[in-house]
PQR file with spaces between the fields and no chain letter, atoms N, CA, C, O and H, PARSE charges and radii, in Angstrom:
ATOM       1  N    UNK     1      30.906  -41.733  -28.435 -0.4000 1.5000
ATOM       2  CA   UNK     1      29.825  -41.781  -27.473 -0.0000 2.0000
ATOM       3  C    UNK     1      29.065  -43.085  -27.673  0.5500 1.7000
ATOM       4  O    UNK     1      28.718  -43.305  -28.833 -0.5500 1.4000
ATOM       5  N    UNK     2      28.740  -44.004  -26.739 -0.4000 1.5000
ATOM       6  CA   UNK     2      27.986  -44.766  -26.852 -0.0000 2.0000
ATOM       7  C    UNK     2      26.628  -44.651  -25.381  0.5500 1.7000
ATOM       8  O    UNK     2      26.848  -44.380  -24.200 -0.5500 1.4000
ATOM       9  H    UNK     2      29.022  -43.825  -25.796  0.4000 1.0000
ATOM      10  N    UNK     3      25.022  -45.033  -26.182 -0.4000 1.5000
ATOM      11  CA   UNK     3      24.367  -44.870  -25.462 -0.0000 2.0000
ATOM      12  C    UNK     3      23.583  -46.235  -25.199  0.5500 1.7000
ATOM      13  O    UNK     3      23.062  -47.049  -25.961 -0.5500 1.4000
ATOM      14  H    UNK     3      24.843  -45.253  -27.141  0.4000 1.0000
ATOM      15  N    UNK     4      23.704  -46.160  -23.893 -0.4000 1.5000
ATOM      16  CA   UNK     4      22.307  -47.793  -23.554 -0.0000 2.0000
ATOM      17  C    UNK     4      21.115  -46.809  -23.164  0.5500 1.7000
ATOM      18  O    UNK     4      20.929  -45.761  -22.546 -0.5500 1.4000
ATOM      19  H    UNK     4      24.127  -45.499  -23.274  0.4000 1.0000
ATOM      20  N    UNK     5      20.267  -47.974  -24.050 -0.4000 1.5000
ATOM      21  CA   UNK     5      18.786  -47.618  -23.705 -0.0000 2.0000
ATOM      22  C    UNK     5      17.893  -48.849  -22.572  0.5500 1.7000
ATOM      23  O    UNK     5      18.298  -50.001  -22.413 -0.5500 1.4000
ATOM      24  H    UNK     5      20.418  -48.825  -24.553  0.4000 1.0000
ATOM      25  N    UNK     6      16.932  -48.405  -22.050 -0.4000 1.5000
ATOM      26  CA   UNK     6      16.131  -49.457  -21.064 -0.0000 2.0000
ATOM      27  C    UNK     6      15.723  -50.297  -22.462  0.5500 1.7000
ATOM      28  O    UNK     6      15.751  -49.906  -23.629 -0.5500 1.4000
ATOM      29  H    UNK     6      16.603  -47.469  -22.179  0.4000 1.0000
ATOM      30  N    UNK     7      15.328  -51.614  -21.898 -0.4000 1.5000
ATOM      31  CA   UNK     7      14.785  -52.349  -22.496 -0.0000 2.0000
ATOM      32  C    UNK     7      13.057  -52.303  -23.666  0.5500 1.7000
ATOM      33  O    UNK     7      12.458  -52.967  -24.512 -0.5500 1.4000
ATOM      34  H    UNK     7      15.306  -51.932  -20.950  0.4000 1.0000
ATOM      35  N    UNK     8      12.973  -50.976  -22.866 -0.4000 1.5000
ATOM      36  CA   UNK     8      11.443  -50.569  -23.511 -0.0000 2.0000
ATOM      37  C    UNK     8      11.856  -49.301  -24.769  0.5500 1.7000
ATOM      38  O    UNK     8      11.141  -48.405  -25.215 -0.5500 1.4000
ATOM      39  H    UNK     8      13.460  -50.437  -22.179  0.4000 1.0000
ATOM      40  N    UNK     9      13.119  -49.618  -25.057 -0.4000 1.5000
ATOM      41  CA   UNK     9      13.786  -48.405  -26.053 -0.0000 2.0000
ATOM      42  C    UNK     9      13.224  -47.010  -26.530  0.5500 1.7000
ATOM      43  O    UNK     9      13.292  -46.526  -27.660 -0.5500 1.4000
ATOM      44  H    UNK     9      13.700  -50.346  -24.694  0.4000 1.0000
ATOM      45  N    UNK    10      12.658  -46.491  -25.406 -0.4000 1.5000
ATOM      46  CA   UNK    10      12.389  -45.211  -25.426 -0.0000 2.0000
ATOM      47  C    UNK    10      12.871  -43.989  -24.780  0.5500 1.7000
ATOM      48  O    UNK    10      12.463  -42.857  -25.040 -0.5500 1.4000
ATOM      49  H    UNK    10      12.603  -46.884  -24.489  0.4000 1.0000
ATOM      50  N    UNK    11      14.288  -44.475  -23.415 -0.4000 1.5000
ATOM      51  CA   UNK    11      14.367  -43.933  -22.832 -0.0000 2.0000
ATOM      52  C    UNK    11      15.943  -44.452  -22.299  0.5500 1.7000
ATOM      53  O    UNK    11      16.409  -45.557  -22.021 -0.5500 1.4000
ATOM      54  H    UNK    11      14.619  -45.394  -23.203  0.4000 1.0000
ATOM      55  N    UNK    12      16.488  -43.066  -22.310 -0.4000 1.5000
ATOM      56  CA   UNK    12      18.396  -43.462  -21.688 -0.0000 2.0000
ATOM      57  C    UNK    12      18.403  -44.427  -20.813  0.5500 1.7000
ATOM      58  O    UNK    12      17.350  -44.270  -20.196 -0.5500 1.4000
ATOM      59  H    UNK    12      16.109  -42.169  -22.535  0.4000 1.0000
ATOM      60  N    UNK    13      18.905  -45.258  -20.418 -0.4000 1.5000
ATOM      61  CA   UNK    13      20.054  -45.279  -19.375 -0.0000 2.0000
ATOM      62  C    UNK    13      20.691  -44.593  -18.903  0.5500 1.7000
ATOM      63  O    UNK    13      20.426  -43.688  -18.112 -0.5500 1.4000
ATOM      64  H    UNK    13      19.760  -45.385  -20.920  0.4000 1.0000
ATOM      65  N    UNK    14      22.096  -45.090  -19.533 -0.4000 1.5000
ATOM      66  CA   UNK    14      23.350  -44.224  -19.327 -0.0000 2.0000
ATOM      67  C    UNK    14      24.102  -43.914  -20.672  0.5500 1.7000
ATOM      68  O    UNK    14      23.872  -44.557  -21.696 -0.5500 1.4000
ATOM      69  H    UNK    14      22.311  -45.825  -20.176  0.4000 1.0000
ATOM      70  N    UNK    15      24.968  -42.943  -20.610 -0.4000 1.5000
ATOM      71  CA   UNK    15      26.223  -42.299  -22.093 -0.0000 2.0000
ATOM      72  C    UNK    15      27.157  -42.520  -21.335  0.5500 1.7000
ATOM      73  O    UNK    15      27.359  -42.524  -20.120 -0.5500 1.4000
ATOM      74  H    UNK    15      25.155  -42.421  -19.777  0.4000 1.0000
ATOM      75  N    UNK    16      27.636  -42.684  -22.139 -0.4000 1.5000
ATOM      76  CA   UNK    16      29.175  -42.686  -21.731 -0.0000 2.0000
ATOM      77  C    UNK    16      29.891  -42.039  -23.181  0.5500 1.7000
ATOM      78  O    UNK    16      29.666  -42.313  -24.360 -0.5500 1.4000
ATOM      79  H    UNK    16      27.472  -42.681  -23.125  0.4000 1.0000
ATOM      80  N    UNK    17      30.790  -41.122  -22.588 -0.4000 1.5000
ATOM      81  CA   UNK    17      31.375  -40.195  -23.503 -0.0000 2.0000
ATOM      82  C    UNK    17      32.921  -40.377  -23.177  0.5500 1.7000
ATOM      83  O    UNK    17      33.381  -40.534  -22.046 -0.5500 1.4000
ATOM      84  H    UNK    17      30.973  -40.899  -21.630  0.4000 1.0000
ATOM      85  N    UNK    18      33.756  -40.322  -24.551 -0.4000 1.5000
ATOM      86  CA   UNK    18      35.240  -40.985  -25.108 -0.0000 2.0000
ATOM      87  C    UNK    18      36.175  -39.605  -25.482  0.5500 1.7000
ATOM      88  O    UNK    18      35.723  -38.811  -26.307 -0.5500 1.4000
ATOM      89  H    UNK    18      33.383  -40.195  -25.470  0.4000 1.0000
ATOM      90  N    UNK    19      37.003  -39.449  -25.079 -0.4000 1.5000
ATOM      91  CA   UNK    19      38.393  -38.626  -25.561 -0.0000 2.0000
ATOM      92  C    UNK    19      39.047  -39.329  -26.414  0.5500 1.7000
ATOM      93  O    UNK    19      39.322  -40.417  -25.908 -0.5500 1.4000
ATOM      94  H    UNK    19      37.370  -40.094  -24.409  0.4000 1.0000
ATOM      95  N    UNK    20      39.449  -39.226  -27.524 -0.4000 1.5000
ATOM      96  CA   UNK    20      40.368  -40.185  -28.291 -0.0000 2.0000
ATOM      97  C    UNK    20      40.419  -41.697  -27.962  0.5500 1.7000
ATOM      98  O    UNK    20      41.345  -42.392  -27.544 -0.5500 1.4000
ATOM      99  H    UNK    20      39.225  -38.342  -27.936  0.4000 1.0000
ATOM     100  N    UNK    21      39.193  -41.978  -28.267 -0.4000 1.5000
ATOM     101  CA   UNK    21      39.096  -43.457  -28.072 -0.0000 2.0000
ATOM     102  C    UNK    21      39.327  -43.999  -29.510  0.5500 1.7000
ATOM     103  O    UNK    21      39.026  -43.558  -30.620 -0.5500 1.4000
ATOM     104  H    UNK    21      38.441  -41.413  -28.606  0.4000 1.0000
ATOM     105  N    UNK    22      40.149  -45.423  -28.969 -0.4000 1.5000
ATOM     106  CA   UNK    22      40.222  -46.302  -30.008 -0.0000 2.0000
ATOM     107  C    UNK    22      39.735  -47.417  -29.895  0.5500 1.7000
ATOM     108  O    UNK    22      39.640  -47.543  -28.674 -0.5500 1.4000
ATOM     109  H    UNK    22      40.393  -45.781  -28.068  0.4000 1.0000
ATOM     110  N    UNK    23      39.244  -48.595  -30.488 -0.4000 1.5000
ATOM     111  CA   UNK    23      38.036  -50.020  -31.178 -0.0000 2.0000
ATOM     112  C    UNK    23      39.762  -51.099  -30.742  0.5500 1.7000
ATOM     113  O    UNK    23      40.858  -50.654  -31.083 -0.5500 1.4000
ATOM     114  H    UNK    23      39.321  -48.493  -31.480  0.4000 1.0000
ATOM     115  N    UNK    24      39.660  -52.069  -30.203 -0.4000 1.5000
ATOM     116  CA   UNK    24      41.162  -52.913  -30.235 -0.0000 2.0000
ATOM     117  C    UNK    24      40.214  -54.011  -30.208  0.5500 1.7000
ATOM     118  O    UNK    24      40.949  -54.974  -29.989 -0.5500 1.4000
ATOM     119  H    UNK    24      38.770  -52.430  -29.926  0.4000 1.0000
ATOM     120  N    UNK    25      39.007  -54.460  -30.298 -0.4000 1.5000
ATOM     121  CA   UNK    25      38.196  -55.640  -30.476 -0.0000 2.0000
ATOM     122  C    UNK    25      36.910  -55.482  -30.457  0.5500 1.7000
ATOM     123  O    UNK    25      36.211  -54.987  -29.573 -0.5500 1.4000
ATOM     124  H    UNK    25      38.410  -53.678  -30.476  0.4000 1.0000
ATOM     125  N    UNK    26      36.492  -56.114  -31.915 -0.4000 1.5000
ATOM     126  CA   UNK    26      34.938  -55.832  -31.944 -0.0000 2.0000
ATOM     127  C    UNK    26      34.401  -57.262  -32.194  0.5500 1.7000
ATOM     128  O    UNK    26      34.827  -57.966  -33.110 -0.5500 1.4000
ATOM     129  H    UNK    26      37.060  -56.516  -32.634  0.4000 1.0000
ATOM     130  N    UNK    27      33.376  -57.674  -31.266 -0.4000 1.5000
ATOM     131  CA   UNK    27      33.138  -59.388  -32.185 -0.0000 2.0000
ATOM     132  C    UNK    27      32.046  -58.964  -31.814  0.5500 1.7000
ATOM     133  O    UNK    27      31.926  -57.989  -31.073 -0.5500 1.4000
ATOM     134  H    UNK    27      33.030  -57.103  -30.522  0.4000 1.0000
ATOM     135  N    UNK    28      30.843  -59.815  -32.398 -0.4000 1.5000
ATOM     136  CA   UNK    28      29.400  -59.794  -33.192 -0.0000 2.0000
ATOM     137  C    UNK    28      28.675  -61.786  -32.807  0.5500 1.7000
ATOM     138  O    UNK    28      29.138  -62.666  -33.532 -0.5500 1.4000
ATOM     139  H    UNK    28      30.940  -60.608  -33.000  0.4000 1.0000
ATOM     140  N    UNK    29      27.902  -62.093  -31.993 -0.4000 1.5000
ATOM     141  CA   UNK    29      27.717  -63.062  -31.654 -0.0000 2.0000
ATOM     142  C    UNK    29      26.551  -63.127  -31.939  0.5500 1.7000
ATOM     143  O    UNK    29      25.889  -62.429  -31.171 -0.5500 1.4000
ATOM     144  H    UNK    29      27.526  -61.378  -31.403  0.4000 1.0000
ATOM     145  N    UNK    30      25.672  -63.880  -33.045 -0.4000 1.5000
ATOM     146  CA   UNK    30      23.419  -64.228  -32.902 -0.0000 2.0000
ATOM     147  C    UNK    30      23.679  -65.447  -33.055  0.5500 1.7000
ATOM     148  O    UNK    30      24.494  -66.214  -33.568 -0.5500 1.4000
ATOM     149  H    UNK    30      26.210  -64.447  -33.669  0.4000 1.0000
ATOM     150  N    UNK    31      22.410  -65.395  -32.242 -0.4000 1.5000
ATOM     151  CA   UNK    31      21.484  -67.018  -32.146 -0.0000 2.0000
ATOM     152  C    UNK    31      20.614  -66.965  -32.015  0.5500 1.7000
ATOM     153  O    UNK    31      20.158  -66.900  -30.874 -0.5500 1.4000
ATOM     154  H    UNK    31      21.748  -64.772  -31.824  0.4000 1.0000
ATOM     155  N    UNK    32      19.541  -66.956  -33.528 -0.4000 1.5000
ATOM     156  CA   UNK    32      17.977  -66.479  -33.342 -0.0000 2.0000
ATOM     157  C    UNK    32      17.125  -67.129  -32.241  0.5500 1.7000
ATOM     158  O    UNK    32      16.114  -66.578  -31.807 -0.5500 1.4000
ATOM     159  H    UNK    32      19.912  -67.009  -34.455  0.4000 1.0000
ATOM     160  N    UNK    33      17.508  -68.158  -31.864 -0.4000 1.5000
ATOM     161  CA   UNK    33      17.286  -68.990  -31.027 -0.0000 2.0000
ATOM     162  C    UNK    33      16.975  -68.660  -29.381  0.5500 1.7000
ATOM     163  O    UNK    33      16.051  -68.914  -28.608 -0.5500 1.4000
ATOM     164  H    UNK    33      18.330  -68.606  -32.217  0.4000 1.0000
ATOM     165  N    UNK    34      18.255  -67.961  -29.296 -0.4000 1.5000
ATOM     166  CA   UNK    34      17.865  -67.453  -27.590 -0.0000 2.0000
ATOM     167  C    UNK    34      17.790  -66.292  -27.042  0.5500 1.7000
ATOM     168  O    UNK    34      17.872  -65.393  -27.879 -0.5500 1.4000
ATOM     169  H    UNK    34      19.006  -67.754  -29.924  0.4000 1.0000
ATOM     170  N    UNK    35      17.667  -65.935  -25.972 -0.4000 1.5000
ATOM     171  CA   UNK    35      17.118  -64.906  -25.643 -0.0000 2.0000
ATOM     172  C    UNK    35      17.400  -63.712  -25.325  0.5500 1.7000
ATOM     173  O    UNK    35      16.682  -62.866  -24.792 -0.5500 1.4000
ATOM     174  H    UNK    35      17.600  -66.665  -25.291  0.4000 1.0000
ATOM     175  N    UNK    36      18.839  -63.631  -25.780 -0.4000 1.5000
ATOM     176  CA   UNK    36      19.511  -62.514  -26.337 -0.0000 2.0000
ATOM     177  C    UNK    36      19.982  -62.607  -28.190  0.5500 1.7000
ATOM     178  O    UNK    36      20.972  -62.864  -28.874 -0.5500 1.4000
ATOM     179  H    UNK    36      19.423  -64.318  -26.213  0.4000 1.0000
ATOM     180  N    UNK    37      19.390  -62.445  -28.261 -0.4000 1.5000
ATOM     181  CA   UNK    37      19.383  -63.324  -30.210 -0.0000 2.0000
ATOM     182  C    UNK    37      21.034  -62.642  -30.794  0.5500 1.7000
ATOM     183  O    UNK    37      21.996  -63.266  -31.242 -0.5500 1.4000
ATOM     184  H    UNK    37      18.585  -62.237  -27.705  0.4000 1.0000
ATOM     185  N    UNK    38      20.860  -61.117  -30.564 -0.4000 1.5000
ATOM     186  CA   UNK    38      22.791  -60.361  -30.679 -0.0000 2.0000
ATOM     187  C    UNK    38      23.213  -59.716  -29.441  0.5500 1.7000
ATOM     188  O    UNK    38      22.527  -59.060  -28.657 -0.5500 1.4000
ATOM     189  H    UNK    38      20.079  -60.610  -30.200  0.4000 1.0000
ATOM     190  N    UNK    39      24.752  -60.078  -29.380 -0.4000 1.5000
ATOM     191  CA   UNK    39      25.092  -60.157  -28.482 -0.0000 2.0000
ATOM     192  C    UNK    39      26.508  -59.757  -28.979  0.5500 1.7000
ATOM     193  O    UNK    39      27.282  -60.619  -29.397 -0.5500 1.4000
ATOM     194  H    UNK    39      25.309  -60.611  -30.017  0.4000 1.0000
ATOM     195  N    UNK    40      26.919  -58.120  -28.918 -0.4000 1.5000
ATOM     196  CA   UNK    40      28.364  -57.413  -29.217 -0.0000 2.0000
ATOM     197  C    UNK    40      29.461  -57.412  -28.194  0.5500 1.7000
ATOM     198  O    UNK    40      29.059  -57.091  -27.076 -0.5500 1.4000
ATOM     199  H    UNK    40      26.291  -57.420  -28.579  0.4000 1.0000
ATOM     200  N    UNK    41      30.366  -57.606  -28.254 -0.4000 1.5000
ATOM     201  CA   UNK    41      31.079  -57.097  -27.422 -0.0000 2.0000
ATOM     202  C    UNK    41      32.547  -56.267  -28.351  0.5500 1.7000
ATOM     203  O    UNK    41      33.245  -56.531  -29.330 -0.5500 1.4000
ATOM     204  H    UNK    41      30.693  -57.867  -29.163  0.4000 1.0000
ATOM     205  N    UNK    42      32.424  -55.094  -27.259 -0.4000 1.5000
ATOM     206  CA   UNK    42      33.394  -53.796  -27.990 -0.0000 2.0000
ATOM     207  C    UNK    42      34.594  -54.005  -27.018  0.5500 1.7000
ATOM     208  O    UNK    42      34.323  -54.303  -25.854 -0.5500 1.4000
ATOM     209  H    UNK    42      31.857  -54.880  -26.463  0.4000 1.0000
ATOM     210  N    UNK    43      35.716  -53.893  -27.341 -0.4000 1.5000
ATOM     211  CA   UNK    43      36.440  -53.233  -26.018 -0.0000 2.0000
ATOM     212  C    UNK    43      37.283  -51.741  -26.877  0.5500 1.7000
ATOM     213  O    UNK    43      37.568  -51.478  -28.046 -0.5500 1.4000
ATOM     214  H    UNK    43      35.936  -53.651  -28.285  0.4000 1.0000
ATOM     215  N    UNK    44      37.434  -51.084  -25.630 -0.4000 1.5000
ATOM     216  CA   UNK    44      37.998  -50.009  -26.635 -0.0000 2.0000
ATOM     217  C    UNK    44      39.075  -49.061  -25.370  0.5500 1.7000
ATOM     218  O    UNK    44      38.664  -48.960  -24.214 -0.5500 1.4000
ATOM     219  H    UNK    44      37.203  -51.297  -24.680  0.4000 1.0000
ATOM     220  N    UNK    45      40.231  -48.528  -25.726 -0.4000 1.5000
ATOM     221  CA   UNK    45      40.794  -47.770  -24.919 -0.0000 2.0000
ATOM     222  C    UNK    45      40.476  -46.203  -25.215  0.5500 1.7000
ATOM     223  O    UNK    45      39.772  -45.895  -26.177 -0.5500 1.4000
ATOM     224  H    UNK    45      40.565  -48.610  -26.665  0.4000 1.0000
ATOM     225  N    UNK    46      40.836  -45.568  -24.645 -0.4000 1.5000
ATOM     226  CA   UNK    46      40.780  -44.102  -24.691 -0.0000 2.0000
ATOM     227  C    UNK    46      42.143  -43.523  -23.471  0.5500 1.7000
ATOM     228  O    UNK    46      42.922  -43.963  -22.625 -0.5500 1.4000
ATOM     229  H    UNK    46      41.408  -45.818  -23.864  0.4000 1.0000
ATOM     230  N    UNK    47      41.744  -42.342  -24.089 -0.4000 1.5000
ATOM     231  CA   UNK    47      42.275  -41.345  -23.239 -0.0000 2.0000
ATOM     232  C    UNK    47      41.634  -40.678  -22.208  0.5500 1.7000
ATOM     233  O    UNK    47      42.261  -40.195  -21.265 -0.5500 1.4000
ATOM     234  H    UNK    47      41.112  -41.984  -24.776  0.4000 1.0000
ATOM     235  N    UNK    48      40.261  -40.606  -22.333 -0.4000 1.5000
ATOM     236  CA   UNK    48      39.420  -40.119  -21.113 -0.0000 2.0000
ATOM     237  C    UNK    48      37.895  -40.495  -21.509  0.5500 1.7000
ATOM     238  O    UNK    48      37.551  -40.769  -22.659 -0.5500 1.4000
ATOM     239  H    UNK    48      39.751  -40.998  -23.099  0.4000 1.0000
ATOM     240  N    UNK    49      37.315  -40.478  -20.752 -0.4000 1.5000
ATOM     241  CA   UNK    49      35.995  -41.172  -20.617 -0.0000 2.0000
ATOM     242  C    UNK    49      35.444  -40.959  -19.598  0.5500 1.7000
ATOM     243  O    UNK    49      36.044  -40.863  -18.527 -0.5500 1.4000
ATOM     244  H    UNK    49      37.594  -40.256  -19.818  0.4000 1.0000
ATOM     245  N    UNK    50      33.863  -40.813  -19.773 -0.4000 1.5000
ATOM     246  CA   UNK    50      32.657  -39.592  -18.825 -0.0000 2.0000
ATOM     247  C    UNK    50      31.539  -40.604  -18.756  0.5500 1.7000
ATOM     248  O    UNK    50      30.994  -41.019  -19.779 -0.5500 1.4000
ATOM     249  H    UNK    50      33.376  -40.891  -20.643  0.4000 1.0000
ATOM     250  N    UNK    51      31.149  -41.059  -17.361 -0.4000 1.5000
ATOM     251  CA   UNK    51      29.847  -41.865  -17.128 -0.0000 2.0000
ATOM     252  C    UNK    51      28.823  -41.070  -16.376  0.5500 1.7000
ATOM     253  O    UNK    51      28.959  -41.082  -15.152 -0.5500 1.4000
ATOM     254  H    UNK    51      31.592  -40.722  -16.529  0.4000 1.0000
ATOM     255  N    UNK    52      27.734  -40.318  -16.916 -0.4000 1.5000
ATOM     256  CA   UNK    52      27.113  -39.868  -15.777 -0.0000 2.0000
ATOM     257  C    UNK    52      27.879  -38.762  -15.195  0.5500 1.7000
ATOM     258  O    UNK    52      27.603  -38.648  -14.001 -0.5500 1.4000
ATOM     259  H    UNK    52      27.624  -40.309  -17.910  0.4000 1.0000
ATOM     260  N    UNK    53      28.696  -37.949  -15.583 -0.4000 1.5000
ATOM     261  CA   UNK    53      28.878  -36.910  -15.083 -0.0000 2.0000
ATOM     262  C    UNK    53      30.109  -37.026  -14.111  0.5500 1.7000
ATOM     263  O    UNK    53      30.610  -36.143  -13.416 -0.5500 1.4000
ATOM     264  H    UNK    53      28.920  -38.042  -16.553  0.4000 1.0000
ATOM     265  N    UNK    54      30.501  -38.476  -14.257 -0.4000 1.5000
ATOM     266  CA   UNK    54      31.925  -38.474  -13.625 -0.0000 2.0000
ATOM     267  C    UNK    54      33.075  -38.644  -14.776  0.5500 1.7000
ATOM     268  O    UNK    54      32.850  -39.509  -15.623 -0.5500 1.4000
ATOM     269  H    UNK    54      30.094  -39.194  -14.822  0.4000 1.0000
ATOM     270  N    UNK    55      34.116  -38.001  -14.867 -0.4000 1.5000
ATOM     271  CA   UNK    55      35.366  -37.957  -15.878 -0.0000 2.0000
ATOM     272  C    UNK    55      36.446  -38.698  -14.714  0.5500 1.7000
ATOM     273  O    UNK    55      36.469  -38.642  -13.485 -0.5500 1.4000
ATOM     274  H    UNK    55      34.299  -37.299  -14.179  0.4000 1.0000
ATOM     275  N    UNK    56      37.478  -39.544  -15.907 -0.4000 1.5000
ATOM     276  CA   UNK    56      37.786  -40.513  -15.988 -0.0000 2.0000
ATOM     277  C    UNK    56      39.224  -40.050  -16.885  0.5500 1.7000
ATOM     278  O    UNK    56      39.082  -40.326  -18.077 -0.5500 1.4000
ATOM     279  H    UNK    56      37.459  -39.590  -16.906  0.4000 1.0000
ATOM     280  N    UNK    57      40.309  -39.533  -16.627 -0.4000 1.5000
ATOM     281  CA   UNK    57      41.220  -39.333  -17.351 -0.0000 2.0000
ATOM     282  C    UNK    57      42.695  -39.994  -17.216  0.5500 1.7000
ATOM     283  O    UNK    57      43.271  -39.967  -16.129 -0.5500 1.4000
ATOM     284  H    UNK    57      40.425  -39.310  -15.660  0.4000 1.0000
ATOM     285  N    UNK    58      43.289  -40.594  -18.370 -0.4000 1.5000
ATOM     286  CA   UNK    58      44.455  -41.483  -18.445 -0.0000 2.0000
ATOM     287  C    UNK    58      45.684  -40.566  -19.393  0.5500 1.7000
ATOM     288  O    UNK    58      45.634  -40.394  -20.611 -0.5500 1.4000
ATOM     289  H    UNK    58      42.821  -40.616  -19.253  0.4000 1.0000
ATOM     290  N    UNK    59      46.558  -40.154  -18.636 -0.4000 1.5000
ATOM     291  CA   UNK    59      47.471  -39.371  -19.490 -0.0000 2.0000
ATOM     292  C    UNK    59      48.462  -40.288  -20.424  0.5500 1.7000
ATOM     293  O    UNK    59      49.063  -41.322  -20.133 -0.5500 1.4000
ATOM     294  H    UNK    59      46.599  -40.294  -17.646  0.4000 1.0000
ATOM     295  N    UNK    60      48.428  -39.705  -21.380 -0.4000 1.5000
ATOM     296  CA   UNK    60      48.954  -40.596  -22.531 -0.0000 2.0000
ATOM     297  C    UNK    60      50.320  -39.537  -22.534  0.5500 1.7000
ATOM     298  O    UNK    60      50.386  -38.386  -22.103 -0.5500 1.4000
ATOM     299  H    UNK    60      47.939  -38.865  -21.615  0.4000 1.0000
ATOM     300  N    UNK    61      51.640  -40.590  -23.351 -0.4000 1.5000
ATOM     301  CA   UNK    61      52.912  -39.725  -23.733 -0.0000 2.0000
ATOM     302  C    UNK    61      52.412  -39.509  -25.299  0.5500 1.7000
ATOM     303  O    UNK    61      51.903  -40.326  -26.066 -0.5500 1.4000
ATOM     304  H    UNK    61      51.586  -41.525  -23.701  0.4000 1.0000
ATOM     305  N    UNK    62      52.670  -38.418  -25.453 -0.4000 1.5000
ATOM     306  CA   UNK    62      53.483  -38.065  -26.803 -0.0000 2.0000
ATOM     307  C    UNK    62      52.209  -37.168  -27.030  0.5500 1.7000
ATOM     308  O    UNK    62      52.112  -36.480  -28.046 -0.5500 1.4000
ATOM     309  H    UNK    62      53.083  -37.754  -24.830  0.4000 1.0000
């Protein structure tokens, strides 16, 4: 499950919820400097995945 929060971090966004998800790239980017100081990017596959109440399913073999 991963959750975004509004910018005033008190309050959801959106979830997004994972079926057998797997991580295939994680990188990690700061620069105290500007105005996003960290800056992640994930990518990740799964098998199914839920935004808001919509499902999202990829049939896998085996």
């Amino acid at each position: 499950k991963i959750i975004f929060y509004r910018r005033d971090a008190m309050s959801k966004l959106q979830e997004v919820l994972f079926k057998k998800a797997f991580c295939i790239k994680y990188k990690e980017h700061f620069d105290a400097q500007g105005t996003e100081p960290l800056q992640i990017e994930i990518r990740l596959i799964a098998q199914g995945f839920d935004v808001g109440g919509v499902a999202h399913n990829k049939m896998w073999r085996g």
